[in-house]
C-alpha positions as CSV (number, residue, x, y, z in Angstrom):
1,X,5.8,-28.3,130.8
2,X,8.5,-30.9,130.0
3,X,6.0,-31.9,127.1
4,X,6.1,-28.6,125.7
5,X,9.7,-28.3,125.6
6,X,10.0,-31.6,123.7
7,X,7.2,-30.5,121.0
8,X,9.3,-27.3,120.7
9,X,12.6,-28.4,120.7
10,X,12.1,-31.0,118.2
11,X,10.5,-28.5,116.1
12,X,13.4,-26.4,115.9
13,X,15.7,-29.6,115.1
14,X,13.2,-30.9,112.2
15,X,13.1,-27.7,110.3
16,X,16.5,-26.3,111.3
17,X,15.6,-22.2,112.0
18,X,18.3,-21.9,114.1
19,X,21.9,-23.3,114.1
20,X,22.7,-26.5,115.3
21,X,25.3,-25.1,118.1
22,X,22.3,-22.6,118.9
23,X,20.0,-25.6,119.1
24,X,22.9,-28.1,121.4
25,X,22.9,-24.8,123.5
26,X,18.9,-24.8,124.4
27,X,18.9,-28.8,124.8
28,X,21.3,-28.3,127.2
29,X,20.2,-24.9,129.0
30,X,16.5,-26.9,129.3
31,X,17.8,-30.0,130.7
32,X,20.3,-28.2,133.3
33,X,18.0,-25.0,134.3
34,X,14.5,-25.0,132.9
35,X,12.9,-28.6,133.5
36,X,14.3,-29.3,136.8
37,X,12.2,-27.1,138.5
38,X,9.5,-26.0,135.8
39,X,9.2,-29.9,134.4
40,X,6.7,-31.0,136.2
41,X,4.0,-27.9,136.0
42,X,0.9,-27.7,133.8
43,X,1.3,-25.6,131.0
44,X,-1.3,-23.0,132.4
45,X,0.5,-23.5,135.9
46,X,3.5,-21.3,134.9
47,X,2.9,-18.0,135.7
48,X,5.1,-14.9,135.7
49,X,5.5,-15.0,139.4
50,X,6.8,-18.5,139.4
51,X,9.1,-17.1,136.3
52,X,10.6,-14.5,138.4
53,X,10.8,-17.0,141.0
54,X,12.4,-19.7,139.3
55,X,14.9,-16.7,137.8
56,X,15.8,-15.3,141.4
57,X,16.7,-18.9,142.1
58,X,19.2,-19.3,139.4
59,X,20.6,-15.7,140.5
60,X,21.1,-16.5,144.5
61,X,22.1,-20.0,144.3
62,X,22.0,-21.4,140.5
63,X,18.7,-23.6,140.9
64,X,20.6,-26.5,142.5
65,X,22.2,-27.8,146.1
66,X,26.4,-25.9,146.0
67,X,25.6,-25.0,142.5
68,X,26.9,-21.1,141.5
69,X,24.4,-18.4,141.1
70,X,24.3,-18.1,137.2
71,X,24.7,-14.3,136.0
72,X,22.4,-12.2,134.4
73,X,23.7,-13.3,130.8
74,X,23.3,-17.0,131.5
75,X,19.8,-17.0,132.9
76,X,19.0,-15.4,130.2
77,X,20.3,-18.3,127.6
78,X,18.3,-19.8,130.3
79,X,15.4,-18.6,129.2
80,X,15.6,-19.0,125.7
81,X,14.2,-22.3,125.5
82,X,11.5,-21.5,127.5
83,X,10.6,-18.7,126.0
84,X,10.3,-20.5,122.8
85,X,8.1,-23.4,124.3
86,X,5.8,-20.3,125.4
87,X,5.8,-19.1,121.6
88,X,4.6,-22.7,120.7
89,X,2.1,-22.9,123.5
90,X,0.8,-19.3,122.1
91,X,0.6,-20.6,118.5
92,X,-1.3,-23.6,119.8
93,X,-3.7,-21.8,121.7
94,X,-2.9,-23.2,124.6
95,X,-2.3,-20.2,127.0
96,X,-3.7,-16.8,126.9
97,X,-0.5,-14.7,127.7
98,X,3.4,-15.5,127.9
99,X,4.6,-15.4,131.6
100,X,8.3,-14.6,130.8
101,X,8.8,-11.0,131.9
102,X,11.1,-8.9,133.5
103,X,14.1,-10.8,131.6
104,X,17.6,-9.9,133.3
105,X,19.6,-7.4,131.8
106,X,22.5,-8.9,129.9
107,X,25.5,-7.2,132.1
108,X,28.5,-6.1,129.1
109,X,32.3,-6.9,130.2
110,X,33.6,-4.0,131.9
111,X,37.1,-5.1,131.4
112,X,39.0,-6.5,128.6
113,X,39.6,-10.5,129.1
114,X,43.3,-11.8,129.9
115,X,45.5,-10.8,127.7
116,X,49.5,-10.4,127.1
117,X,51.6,-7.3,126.8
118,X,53.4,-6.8,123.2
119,X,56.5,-8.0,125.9
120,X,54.9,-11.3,126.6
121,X,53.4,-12.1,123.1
122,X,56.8,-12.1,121.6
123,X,58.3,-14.0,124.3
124,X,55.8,-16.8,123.7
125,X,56.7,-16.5,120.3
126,X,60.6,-16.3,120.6
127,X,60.7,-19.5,122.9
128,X,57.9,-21.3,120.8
129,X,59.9,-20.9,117.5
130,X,61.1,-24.3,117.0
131,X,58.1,-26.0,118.3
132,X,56.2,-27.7,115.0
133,X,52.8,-26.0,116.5
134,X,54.7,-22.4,116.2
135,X,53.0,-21.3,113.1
136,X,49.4,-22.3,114.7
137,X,50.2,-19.4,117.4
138,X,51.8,-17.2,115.3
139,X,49.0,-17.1,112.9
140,X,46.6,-16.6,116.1
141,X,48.3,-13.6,117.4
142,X,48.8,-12.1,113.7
143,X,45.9,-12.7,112.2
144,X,43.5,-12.1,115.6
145,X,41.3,-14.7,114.1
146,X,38.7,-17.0,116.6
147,X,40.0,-20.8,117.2
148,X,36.9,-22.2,115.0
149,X,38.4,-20.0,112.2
150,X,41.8,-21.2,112.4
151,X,41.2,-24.8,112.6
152,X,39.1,-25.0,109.6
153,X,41.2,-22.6,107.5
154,X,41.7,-24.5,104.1
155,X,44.2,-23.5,101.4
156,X,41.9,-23.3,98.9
157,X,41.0,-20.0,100.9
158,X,44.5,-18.5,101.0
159,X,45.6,-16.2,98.2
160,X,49.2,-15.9,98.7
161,X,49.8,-14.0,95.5
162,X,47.5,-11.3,96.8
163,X,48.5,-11.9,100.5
164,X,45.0,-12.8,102.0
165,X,43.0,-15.3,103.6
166,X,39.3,-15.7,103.2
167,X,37.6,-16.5,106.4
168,X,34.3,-18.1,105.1
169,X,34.5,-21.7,107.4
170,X,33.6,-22.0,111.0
171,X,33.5,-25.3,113.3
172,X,31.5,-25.0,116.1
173,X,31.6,-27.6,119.2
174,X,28.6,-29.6,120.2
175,X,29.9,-30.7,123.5
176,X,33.1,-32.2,121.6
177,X,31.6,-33.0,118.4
178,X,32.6,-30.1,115.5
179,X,29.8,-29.2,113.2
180,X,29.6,-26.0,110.5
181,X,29.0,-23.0,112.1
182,X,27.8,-19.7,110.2
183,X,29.8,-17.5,112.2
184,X,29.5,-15.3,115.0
185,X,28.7,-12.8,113.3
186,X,26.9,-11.5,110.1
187,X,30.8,-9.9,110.0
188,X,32.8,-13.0,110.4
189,X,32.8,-14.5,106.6
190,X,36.0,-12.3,105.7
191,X,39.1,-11.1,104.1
192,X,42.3,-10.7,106.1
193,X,44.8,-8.6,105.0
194,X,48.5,-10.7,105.5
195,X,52.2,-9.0,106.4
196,X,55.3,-10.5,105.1
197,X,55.5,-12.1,108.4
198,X,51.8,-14.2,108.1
199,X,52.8,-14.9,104.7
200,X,56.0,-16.4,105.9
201,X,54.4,-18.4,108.7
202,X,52.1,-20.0,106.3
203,X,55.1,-20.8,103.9
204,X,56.7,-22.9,106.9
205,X,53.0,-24.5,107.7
206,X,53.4,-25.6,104.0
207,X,56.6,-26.9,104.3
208,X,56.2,-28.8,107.4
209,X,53.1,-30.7,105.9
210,X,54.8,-31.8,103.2
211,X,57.5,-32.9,105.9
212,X,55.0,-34.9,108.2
213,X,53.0,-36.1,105.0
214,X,56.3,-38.0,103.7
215,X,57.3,-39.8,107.4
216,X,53.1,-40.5,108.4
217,X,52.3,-44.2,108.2
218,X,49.0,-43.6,107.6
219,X,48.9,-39.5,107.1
220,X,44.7,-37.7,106.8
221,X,45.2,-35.8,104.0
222,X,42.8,-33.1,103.6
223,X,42.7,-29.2,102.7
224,X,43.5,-28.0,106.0
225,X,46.2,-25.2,106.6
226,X,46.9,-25.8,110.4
227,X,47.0,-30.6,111.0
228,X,48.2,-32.6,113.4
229,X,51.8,-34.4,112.7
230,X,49.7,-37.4,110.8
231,X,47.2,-35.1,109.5
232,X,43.9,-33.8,109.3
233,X,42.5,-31.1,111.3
234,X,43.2,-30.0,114.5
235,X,40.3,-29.7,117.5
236,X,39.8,-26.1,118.9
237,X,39.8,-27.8,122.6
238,X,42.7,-29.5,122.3
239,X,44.7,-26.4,121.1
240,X,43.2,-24.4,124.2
241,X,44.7,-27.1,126.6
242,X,48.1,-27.3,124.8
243,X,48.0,-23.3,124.6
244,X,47.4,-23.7,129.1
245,X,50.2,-26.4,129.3
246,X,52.5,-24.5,127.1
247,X,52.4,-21.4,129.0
248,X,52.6,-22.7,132.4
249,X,55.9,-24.6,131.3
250,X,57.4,-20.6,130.2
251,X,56.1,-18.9,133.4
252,X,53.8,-16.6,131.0
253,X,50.5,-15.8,132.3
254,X,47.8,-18.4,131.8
255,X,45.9,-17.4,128.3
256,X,43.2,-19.0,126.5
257,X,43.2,-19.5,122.9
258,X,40.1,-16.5,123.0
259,X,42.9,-14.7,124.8
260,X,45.5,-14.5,122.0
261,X,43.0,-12.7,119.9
262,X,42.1,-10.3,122.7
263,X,45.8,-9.9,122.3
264,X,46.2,-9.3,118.7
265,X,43.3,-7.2,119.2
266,X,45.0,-4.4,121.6
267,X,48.1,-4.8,119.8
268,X,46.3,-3.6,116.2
269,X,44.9,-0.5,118.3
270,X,47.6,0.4,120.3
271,X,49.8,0.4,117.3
272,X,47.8,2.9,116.1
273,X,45.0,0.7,113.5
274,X,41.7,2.9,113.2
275,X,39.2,0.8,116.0
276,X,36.8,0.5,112.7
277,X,39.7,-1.2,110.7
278,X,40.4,-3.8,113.9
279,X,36.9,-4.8,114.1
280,X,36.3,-5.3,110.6
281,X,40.3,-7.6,110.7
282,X,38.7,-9.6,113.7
283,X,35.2,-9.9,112.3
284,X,33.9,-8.3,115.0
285,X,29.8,-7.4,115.3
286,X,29.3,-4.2,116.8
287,X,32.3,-1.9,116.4
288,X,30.7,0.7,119.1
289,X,31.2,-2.0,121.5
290,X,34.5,-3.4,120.0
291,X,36.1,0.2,120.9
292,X,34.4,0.2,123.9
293,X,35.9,-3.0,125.3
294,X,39.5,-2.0,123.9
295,X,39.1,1.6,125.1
296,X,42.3,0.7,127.3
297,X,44.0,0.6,123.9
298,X,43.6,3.9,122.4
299,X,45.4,6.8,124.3
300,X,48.3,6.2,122.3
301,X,45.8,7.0,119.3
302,X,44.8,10.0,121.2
303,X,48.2,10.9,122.2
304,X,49.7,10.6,118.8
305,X,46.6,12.5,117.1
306,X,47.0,16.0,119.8
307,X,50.8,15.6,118.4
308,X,50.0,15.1,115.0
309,X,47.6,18.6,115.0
310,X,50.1,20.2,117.3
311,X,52.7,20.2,114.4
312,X,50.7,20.8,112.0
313,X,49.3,24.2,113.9
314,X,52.2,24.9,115.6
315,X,55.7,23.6,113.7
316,X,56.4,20.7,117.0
317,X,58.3,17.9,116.0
C-alpha cells in the first residue's frame, strides 16, 4: 500500500491537478493516518471492512496510543489520499473494486466560532490605536477579509480614487513555508467596497511605510500594503500569535485572526447588510450556509423589516 501512495502522490506533484496546499495536506494526512496502519498491506489486501475498521479507529481513539479521536471532517481529509491511491490502483488494473465506502458525514458547525461583540471590537481598536500594527487590525475587522488575503494585499490592487481593493492574491502555508494559493473559494478573487474609515487606515499604512522605509538599515522593499518595521511582508502565523498575546495583555477574550473576520462578519449582518451582500464582501462559497452559520445575526433584520411593513401598513413610527 505504501507503494501505491508514493506512485499517486508523486503523480499529483508532477502534473500539479490539485493545489500545492491541497497536495502538503494529503502528504501529510497519509503519513500521520493512512500508512501507519494501512502501509504495510497488499494492495488487494485492503478491503472495505478493514476501511471501516481503520476509520472506527481514527473516530474512538485517533489511530495512535493518547492520540484524540479525529472527527468526522478530518477522517474524511483522511481519506482523501487514499481514495486517490484506489483511483490509481483502478486505472492500473490492479484491483477490481474500490474498498472506500461508507465515508463519514462531514458534521457542519452548529455554532458561530469566537467572536467579539461590536463593544469589544472597538475596545481592541480604541486601545490598539497607537500601536504601528493598528491599521493591520483595523483593516481585518473592516474589511472581514481571510489573513492570507491581508498579508499579500499589494498596492497595485488598491484603487483609492474609487475606494476599493481587489482581492486577487492568496498565500497559503505549507507547514510555515507561504506559497500562492487560488483561494478558498471560486468567490474569493474580489472587489471590496472601502468606507471613509478603510480608506483612512490605508492612508496611515502609507504613511507609516514611508516612515520605517527612511530609519530601516537595510529596509525589503516590495509592493506589500501591510510589512513589518524593516519591510517586506508579514507571515499569517505570526500575526495570529501577536493577535493571542495582544489580547491577553487587554483582558479581551482570546480571538484568532479567523475570528476577527467571524467578527466583521456578524457585525455587517447585524447592522442590517442583506446576508447575500456579506457573503459576496467576505468571499464567502455558499451563501445558504454563510446565513446559516450567522443566523444568530439576523433578528435585528427581521425586527427592523416587521417595523418597516408595520409603517408602511399601518402609519407606526
Amino acid at each position: 500500500m505504501d507503494d501505491l501512495l508514493d506512485l499517486y502522490l508523486d503523480g499529483i506533484d508532477v502534473d500539479r491537478r490539485l493545489s500545492a496546499k491541497t497536495r502538503y495536506d494529503y502528504r501529510k494526512y497519509a503519513d500521520a493516518y493512512v500508512r501507519p496502519y494501512l502501509g504495510h498491506y497488499r494492495v488487494t489486501g485492503v478491503t472495505s471492512d478493514l476501511v471501516i475498521e481503520w476509520q472506527r479507529r481514527l473516530a474512538t481513539s485517533g489511530g495512535a496510543k493518547n492520540a484524540k479521536p479525529l472527527s468526522p471532517n478530518t477522517i474524511r481529509l483522511a481519506r482523501a489520499p487514499l481514495a486517490g491511491a484506489f483511483k490509481e490502483a483502478a486505472a492500473r488494473g490492479l484491483v477490481s473494486y474500490n474498498p472506500l465506502v461508507s465515508a463519514p458525514r462531514p458534521v457542519r458547525p452548529r455554532s458561530v466560532p469566537r467572536h467579539w461583540s461590536p463593544e469589544q471590537a472597538r475596545e481592541f481598536l480604541s486601545l490598539m490605536e497607537h500601536d504601528r500594527t493598528y491599521p493591520v487590525w483595523a483593516f481585518l475587522l473592516g474589511s472581514g477579509v481571510r489573513i492570507g488575503e491581508l498579508v499579500w494585499l499589494q498596492w497595485k490592487n488598491v484603487d483609492g480614487s474609487r475606494g476599493r481593493v481587489h482581492i486577487v492574491e492568496f498565500a497559503a502555508t505549507l507547514g510555515y513555508a507561504l506559497v500562492p494559493s487560488v483561494g478558498k473559494s471560486r468567490e474569493a478573487v474580489r472587489s471590496i467596497e472601502l468606507d471613509t474609515g478603510l480608506l483612512a487606515i490605508l492612508r496611515m499604512q502609507r504613511a507609516l511605510q514611508s516612515e520605517e522605509r527612511l530609519v530601516a538599515a537595510n529596509y525589503d522593499e516590495s509592493d506589500y500594503v501591510f510589512t513589518k518595521p524593516s519591510g517586506g511582508a508579514y507571515h499569517p502565523q505570526y500575526l495570529s500569535r501577536l493577535l493571542g498575546r495582544h489580547t491577553s495583555e487587554l483582558g479581551l477574550p482570546r480571538v484568532t485572526a479567523h475570528g476577527l473576520r467571524h467578527t466583521s462578519a456578524t457585525l455587517m449582518l447585524a447592522s442590517g447588510v442583506p446576508p447575500k451582500v456579506a457573503a459576496e464582501r467576505l468571499g464567502h462559497a455558499d451563501p445558504t450556509l454563510f446565513m446559516n452559520l450567522y443566523s444568530h445575526a439576523t433578528p435585528t433584520m427581521h425586527r427592523e423589516a416587521a417595523a418597516k411593513i408595520g409603517e408602511m401598513l399601518f402609519g407606526h413610527e
